[in-house]
Kinemage of the C-alpha trace (Angstrom):
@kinemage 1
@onewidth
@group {chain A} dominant
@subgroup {mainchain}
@vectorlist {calphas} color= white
{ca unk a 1} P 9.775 -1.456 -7.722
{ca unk a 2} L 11.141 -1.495 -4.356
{ca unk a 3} L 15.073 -0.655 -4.348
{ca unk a 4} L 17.954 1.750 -3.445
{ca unk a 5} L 19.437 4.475 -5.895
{ca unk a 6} L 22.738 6.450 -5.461
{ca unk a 7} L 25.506 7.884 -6.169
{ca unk a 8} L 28.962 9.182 -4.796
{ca unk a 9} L 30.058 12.057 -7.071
{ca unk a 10} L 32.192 15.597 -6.449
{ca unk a 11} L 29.037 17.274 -8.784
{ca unk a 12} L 27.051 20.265 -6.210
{ca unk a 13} L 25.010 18.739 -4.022
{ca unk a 14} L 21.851 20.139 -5.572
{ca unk a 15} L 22.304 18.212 -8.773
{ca unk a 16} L 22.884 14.958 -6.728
{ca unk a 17} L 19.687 15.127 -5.284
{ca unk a 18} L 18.007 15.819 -8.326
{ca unk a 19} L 19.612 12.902 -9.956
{ca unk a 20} L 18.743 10.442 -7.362
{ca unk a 21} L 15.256 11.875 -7.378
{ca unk a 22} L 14.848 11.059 -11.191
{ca unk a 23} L 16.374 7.681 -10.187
{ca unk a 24} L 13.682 6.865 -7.477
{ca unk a 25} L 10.718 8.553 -9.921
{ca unk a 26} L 11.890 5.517 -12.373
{ca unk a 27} L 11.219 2.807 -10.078
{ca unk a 28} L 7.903 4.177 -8.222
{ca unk a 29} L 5.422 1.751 -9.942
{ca unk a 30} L 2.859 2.028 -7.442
{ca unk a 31} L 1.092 4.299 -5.856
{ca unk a 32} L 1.655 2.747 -2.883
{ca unk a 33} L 5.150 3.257 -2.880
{ca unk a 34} L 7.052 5.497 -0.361
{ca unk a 35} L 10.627 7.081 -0.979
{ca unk a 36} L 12.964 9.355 0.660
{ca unk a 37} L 16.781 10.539 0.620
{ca unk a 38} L 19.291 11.106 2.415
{ca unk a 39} L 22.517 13.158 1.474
{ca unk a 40} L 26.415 13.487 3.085
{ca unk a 41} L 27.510 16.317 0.827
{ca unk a 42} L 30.766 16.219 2.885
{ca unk a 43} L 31.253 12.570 1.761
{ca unk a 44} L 29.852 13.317 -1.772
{ca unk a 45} L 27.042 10.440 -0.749
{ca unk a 46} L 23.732 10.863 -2.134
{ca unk a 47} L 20.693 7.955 -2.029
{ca unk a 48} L 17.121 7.030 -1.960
{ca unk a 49} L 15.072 4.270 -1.258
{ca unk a 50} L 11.691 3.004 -3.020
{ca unk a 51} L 10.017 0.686 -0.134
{ca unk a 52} L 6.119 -0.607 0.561
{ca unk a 53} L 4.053 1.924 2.900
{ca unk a 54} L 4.988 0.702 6.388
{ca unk a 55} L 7.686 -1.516 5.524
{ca unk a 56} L 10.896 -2.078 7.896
{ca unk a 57} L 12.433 -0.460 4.661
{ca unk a 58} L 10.458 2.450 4.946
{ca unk a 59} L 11.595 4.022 7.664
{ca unk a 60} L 15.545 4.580 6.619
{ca unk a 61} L 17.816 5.603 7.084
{ca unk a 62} L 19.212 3.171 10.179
{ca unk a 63} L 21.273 5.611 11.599
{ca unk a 64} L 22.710 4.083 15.080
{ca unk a 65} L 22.289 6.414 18.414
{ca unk a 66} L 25.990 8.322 18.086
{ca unk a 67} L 24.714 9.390 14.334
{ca unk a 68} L 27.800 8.575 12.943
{ca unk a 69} L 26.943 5.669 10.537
{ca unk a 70} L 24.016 5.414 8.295
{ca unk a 71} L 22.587 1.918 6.437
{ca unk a 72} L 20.089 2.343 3.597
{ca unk a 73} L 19.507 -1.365 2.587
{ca unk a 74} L 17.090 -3.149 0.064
{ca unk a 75} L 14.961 -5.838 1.243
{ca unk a 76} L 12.769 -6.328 4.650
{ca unk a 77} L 13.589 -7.559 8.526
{ca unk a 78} L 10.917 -9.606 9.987
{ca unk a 79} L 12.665 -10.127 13.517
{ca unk a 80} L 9.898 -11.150 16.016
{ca unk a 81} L 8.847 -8.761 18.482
{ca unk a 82} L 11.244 -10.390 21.416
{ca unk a 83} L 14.003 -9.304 19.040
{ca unk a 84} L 12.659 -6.150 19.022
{ca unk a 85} L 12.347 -6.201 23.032
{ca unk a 86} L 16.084 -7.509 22.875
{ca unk a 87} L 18.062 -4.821 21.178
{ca unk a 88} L 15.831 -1.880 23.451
{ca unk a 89} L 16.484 -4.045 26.143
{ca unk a 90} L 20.530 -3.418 25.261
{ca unk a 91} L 20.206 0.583 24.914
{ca unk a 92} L 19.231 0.875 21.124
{ca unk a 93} L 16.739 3.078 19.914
{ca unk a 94} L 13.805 2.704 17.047
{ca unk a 95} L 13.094 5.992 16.034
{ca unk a 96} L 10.259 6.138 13.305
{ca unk a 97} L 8.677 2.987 13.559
């Protein structure tokens, strides 16, 4: 089922990962299903998503352009196209999609 895992722990980073990777194997029902992770060791952060193939979700984390905050979210955006346009419009960046 599509969702987010994590944790924040002091454990070694290598065990995080492994722990949110069992988390994520628990909810991959489908083989349709796509996952990933992303770790802050310095912050003790450790998550993972579960998300339809070429969902909005899919393509986390949203990390803005300075690359100094991350969002891994649940759920999906369906912002029309001119939204889209907007934000480039503005200066942001889509990487990924």
């Amino acid at each position: 089922m599509p969702g987010i895992a994590g944790l924040v722990s002091a454990k070694p980073a290598d065990d995080c990962v492994r722990l949110v990777e069992c988390m994520l194997s628990s909810m991959r029902h489908e083989s349709f299903y796509t996952s990933g992770t992303y770790s802050a060791p310095s912050l003790n952060v450790f998550a993972g998503w579960m998300a339809l193939e070429d969902s909005f979700a899919a393509s986390q984390p949203a990390v803005n352009e300075r690359g100094d905050i991350a969002l891994i979210f649940a759920g999906e955006c369906f912002a029309d196209a001119s939204t889209r346009a907007d934000l480039q419009a503005r200066g942001h960046r889509f990487d990924g999609n």
